[in-house]
C-alpha positions as CSV (number, residue, x, y, z in Angstrom):
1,X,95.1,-122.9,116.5
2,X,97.5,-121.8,119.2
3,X,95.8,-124.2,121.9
4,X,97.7,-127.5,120.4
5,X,100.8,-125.1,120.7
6,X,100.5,-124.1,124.2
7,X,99.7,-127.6,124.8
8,X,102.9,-128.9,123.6
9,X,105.4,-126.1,124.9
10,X,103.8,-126.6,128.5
11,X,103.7,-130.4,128.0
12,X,107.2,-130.1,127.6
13,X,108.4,-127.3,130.1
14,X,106.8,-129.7,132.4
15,X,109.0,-132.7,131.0
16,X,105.9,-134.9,130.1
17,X,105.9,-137.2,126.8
18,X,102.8,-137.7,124.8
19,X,102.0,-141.4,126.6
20,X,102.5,-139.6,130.3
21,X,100.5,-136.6,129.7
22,X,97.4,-138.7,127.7
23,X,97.6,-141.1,130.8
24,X,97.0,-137.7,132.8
25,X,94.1,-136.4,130.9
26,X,92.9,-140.0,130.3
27,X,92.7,-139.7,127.2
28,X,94.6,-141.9,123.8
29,X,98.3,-141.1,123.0
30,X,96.9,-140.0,119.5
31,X,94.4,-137.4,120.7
32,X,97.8,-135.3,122.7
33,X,99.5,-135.5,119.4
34,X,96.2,-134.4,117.3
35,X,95.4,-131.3,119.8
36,X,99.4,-130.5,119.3
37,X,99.1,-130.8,115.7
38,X,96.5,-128.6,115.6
39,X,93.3,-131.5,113.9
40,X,91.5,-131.3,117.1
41,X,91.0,-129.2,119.9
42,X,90.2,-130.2,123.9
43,X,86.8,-129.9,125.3
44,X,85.8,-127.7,128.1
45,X,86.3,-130.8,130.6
46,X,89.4,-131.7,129.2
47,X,90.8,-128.2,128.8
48,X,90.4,-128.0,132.8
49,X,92.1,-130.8,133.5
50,X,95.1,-129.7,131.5
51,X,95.2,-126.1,133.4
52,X,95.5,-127.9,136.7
53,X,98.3,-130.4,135.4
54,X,100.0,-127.2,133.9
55,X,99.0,-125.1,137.3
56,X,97.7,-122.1,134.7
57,X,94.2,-120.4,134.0
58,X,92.4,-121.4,131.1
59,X,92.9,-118.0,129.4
60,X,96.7,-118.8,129.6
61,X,96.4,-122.4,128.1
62,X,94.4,-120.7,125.5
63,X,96.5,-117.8,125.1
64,X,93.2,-115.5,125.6
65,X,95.2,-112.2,126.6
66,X,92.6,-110.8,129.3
67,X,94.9,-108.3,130.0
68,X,94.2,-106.2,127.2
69,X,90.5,-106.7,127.4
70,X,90.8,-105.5,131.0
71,X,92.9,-102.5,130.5
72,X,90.1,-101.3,127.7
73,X,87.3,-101.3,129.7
74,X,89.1,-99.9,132.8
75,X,90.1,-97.1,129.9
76,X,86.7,-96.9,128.8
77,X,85.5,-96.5,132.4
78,X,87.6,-93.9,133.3
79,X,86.8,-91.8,130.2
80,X,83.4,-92.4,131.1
81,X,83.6,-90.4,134.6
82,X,85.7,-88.2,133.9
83,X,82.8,-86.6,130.9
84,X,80.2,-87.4,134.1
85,X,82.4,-85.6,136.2
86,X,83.0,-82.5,133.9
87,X,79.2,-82.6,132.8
88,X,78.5,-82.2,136.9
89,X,81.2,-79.3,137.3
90,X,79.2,-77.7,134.3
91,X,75.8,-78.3,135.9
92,X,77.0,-76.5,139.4
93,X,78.2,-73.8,137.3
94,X,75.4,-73.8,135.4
95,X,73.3,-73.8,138.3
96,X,75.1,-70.7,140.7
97,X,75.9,-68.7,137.4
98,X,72.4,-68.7,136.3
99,X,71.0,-66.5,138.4
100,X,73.8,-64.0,138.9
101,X,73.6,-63.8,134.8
102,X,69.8,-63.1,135.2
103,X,70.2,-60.3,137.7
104,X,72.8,-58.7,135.3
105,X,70.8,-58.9,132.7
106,X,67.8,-57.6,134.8
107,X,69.9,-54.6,135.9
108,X,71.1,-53.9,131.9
109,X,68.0,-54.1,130.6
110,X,66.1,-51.9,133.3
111,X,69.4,-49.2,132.9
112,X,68.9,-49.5,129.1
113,X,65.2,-49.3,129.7
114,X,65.6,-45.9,131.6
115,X,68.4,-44.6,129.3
116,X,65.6,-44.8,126.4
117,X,62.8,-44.0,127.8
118,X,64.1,-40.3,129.1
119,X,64.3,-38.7,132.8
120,X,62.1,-39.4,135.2
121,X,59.8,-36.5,135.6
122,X,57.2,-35.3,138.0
123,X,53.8,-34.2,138.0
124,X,50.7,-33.0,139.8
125,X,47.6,-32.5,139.1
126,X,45.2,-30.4,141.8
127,X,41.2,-31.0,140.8
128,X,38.9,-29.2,142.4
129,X,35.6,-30.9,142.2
130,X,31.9,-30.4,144.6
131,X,33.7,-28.2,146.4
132,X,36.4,-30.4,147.3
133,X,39.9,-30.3,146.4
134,X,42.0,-33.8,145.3
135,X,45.1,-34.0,143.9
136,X,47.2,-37.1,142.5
137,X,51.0,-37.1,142.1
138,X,52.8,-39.2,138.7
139,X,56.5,-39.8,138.5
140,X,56.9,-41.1,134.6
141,X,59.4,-41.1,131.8
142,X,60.1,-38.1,130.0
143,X,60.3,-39.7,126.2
144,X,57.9,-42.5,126.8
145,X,55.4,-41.6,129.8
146,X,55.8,-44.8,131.5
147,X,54.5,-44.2,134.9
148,X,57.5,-45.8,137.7
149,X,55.2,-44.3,140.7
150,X,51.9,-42.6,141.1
151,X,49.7,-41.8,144.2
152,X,47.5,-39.5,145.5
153,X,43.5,-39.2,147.1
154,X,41.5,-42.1,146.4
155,X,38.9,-40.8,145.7
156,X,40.4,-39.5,142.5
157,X,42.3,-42.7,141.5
158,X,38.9,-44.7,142.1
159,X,36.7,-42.4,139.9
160,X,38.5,-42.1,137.0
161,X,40.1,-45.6,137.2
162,X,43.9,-43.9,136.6
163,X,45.5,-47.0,138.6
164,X,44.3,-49.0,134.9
165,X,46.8,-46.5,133.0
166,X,50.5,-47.1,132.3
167,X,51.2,-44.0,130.7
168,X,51.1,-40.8,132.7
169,X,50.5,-38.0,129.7
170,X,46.8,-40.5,129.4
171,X,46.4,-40.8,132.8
172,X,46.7,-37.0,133.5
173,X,43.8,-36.4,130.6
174,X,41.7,-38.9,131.9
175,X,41.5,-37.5,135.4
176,X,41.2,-33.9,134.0
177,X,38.7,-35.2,131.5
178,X,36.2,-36.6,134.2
179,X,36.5,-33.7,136.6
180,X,36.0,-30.7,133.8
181,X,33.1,-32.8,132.6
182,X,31.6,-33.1,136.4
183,X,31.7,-29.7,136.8
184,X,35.4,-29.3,137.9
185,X,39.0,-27.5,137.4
186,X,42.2,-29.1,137.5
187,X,45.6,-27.5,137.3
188,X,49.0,-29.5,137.1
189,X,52.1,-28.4,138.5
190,X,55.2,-27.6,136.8
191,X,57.1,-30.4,135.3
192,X,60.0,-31.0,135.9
193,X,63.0,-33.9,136.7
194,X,62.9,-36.0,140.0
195,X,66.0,-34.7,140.8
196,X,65.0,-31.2,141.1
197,X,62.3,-31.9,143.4
């Protein structure tokens, strides 16, 4: 064990014999020379008494190396905030780049969404109906019929129930559906591309 080792290179940087440094302690001549040898080892009690004849810690008559211990976990530490701190610069990126990404994506999706579903067209249809004359208006995709905007009387959306339909090519047979079978005449207007309008 190192201990009885320390014990006697201190011991002696300190010029003490055996007798003189037992007489210290207060302990027998035999038990310095058994601790030096290695037999036996000195209790906690003892052990502090020899630190403050030596003037060293008890980690230093014991030749526990702290040192390294501490430099570990300060090591360890560090590593540990610098992840934390990379894991919070990822959140707060995370966090603002979310919702740009999601309005890109939005904006894709819709364009994509319009590039496959054909021009936007327009139509009207012009019902004649009790002597009255109602007319609704659709803006819709060419390929698909997708209404984007539609509008007119009231009357004519509430009777037929067109605000239900998504699809303007329905829509526009429903409404000319109901009036012909009330006693009505509907025309539509030429169709053609928002642009044109």
């Amino acid at each position: 064990m190192k201990i009885g080792k320390n014990i006697m290179d201190l011991r002696k940087k300190n010029n003490l014999s055996q007798e003189e440094l037992a007489e210290k302690v207060g302990v027998a001549r035999q038990t310095i020379s058994k601790w030096e040898l290695g037999e036996t080892s000195p209790d906690l009690k003892q052990a502090k008494e020899l630190s403050k004849i030596f003037n060293v810690s008890l980690d230093e008559l014991t030749n526990n190396d702290i040192k390294d211990v501490l430099v570990e976990k300060t090591s360890n530490t560090e590593k540990l905030a610098g992840i934390i701190l990379k894991l919070m610069k990822f959140m707060v990126v995370f966090i603002i780049a979310l919702p740009i990404l999601l309005i890109v994506l939005r904006i894709i999706f819709k364009n994509i969404h319009e590039n496959n579903s054909g021009r936007l067209m327009n139509v009207s249809i012009k019902c004649t109906l009790h002597d009255e004359t109602y007319w609704y208006d659709f803006n819709y995709y060419e390929t698909t019929g997708e209404i984007k905007e539609a509008g007119g009387d009231g009357y004519l959306g509430n009777i037929t129930g067109v605000d239900k339909y998504s699809d303007a090519y329905q829509a526009l047979d429903v409404i000319d559906a109901y009036v012909k079978n009330n006693g009505g005449t509907c025309k539509r207007s030429e169709v053609k591309p928002v642009e044109d309008k």
